[in-house]
ZAVO-807787 format. One record per residue (C-alpha): chain; y, z, x; residue in three letters. Coordinates in Angstrom, 2 decimals. Each point is the difference from the previous one (the first is absolute). Layout:
<nodes>
 cadena       Y       Z       X residuo
      A       Y       Z       X     ALA
...
</nodes>
This chain:
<nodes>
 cadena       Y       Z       X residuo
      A    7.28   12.45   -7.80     UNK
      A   -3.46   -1.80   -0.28     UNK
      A   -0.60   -2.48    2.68     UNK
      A   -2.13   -3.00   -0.15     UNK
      A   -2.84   -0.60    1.78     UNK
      A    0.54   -2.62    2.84     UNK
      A   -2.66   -2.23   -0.98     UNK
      A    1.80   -0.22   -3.47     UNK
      A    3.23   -0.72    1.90     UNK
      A   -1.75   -2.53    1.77     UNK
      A   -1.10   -1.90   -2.86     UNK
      A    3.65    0.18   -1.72     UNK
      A    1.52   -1.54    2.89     UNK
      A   -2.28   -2.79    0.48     UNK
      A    0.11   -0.56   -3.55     UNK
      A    3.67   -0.37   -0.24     UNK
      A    0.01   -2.01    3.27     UNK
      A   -2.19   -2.45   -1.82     UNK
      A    1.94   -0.23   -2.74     UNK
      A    3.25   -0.32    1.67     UNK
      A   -1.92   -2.54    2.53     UNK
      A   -1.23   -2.15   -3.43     UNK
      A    4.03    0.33   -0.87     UNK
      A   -0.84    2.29   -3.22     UNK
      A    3.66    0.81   -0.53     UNK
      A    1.01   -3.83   -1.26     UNK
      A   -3.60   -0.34   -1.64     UNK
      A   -1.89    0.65   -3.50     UNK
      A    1.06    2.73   -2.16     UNK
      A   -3.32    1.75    1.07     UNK
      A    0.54   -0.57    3.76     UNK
      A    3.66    1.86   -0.39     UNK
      A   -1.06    2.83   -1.74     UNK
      A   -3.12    0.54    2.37     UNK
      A    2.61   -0.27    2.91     UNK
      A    1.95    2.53   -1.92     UNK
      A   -2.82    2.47   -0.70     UNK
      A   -1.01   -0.08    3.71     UNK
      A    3.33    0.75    0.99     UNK
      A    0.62    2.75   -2.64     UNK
      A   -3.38    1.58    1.13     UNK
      A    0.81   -0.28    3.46     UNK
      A    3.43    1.78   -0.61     UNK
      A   -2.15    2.97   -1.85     UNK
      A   -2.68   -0.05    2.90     UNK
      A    2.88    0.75    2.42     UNK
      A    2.68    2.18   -1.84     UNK
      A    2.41   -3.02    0.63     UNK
      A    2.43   -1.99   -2.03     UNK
      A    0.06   -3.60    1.36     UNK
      A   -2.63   -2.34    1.06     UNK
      A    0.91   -0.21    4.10     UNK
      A    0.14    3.98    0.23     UNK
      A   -3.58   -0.21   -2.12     UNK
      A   -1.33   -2.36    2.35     UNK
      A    1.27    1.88    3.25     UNK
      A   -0.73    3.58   -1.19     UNK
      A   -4.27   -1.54   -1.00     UNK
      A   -0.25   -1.41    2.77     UNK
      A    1.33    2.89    2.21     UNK
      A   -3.31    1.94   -1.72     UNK
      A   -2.40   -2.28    1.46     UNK
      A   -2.48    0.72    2.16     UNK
      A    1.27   -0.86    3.60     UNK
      A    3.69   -0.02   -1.08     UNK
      A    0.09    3.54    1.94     UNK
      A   -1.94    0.68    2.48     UNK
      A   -0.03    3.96   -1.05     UNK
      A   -1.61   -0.87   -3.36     UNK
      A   -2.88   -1.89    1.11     UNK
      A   -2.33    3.01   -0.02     UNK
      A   -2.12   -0.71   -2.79     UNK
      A   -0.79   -3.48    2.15     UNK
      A   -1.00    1.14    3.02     UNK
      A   -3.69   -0.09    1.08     UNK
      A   -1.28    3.93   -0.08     UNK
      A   -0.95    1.58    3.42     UNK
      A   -3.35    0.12    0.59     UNK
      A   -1.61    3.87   -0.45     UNK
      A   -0.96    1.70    3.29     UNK
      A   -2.75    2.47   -0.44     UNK
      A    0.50    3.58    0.54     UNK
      A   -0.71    1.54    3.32     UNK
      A   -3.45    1.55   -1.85     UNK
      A   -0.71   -3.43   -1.78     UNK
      A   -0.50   -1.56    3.31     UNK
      A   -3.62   -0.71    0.89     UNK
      A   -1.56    1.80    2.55     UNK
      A    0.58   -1.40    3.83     UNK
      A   -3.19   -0.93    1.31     UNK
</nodes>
């Protein structure tokens, strides 16, 4: 299965936190079905079926959520020269 990128999953959620936050679902026309498309493209981000499991399952990907999938975050270790890339002891 394809998985999205976190930062895409970021953007999803805050999006449909927004909306729900504005109260979208008893709203314009427009404001339902852009809660609805969020939610439907959250469900297809995550291989899921309802909106909580969505929510739990993107957020689960993000950065920090486990502390064994942070790699890509952490700072890289600084290079130590080879033993004959060392200058020359004075």
């Amino acid at each position: 299965m394809l998985m999205a990128h976190p930062a895409v999953l970021q953007d999803l959620i805050a999006q449909y936190e927004a909306l729900i936050l504005l109260g979208a679902e008893d709203s314009t026309p427009q404001a339902r079905q852009r809660l609805a498309d969020i939610t439907y493209t959250l469900c297809v981000a995550t291989g899921t079926r309802d909106i909580d499991m969505a929510l739990i399952a993107a957020r689960h990907r993000l950065s920090g959520a486990r502390p064994e999938d942070d790699s890509l975050l952490q700072e890289p270790q600084p290079r130590t020269p080879a033993p004959a890339e060392q200058a020359p002891a004075a």
